[in-house]
Structure formats: C-alpha cells, structure tokens
C-alpha positions as CSV (number, residue, x, y, z in Angstrom):
1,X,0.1,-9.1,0.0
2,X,-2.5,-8.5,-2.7
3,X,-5.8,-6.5,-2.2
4,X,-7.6,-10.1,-3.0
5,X,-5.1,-11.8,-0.2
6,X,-6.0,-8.8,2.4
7,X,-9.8,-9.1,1.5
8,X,-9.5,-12.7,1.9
9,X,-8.0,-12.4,5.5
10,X,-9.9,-9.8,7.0
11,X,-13.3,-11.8,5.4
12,X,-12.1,-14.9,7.4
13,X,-10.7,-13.0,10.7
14,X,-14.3,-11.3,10.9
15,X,-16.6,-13.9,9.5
16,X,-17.8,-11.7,6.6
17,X,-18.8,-12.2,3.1
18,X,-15.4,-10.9,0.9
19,X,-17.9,-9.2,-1.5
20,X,-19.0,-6.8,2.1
21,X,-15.0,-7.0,3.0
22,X,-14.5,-5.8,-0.6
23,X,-16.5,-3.0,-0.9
24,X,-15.2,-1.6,2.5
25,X,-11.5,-1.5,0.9
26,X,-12.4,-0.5,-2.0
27,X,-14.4,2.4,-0.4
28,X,-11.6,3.3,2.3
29,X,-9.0,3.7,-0.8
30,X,-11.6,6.2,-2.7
31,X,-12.2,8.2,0.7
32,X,-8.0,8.6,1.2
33,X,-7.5,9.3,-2.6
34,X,-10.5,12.1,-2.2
35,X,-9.2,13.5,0.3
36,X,-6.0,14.0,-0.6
37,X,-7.2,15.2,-4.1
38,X,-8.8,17.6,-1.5
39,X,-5.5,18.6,0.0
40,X,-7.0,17.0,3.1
41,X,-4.5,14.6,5.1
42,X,-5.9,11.5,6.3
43,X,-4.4,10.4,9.9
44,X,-4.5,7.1,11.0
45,X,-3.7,6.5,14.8
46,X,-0.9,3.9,15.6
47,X,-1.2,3.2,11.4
48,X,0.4,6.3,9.8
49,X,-1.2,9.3,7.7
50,X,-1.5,9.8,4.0
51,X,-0.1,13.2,2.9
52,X,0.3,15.3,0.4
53,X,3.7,16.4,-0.7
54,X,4.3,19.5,-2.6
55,X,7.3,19.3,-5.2
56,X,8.8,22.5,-5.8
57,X,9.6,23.3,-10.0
58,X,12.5,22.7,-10.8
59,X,15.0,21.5,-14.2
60,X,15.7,18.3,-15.8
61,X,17.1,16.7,-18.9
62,X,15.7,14.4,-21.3
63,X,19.0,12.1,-21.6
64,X,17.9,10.9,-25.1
65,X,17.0,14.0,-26.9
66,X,20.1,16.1,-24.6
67,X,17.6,18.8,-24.0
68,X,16.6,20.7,-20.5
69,X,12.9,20.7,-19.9
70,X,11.5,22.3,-16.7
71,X,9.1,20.3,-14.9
72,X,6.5,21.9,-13.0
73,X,5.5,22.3,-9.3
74,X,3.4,19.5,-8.4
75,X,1.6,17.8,-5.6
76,X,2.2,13.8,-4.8
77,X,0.7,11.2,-2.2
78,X,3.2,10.0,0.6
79,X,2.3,7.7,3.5
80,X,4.5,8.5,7.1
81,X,4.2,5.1,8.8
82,X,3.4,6.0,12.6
83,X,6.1,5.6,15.1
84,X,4.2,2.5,17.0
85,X,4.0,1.3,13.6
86,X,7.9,1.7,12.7
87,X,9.0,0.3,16.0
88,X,6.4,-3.2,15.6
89,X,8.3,-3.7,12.1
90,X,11.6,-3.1,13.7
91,X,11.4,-5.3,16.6
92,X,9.6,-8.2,13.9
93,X,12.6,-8.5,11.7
C-alpha cells in the first residue's frame, strides 16, 4: 500500500477531504522522524514504537578496491511491531 492508497482509504473510511487526510500523514511522519532525530522514541499502543538503534563502530571492506575501511558508530530508525499487532498478522495469514 502506497501513502496515496492509505490517504485514499482513511479519506473514504472517515468522510474527509484527502488534501485534510494528507496533511495529517504527512504531519504524523515529520513528528516520528523529529523525534527520533531527537533520540526520543515514539510508542504507539497496540501499533508498535519507532526507535532508535545505536550501531556500534566497527570494520568493513570495500570488495572492489580490497581495502578495510572502518565505518563509524551510528544511530538508525527501527520499528518493533507491538505484540497485539504481531499476533493479528499471525493469526491473518
């Protein structure tokens, strides 16, 4: 599903304009990514929680030039479904 497709559907479910629905989306994504620019989780009940991850430094290899390189400790978004969430998926398939 697309952002378009999930703005579409929520716009019809509610009986909103997709320009209000869109802006809404749009603003939600901004407020997780800001947060977690933050360091600041974001915790969804019975949805999951955004997180940060911290990646420790460590050594690599550029296969092409045959070369180690070190690449540096870094941060990077995650998402940990919750378990609610996990189980509805499970019991769909």
């Amino acid at each position: 599903m697309t952002k378009a497709e999930l703005v579409a559907k929520i716009a019809s479910n509610l009986g909103l304009e997709k320009n209000e629905v869109l802006a809404t989306v749009e603003d939600f994504m901004e407020e997780v990514k800001n947060s977690l620019n933050e360091g600041e989780n974001v915790y969804l009940r019975g949805f999951g929680s955004f997180i940060v991850k911290k990646r420790a430094e460590k050594t690599g290899r550029n296969i092409s030039k045959n070369v180690t390189i070190k690449i540096p400790a870094h941060s990077i978004p995650s998402f940990k479904p919750a378990k609610i969430f996990v189980e509805d998926v499970k019991n769909n398939n």
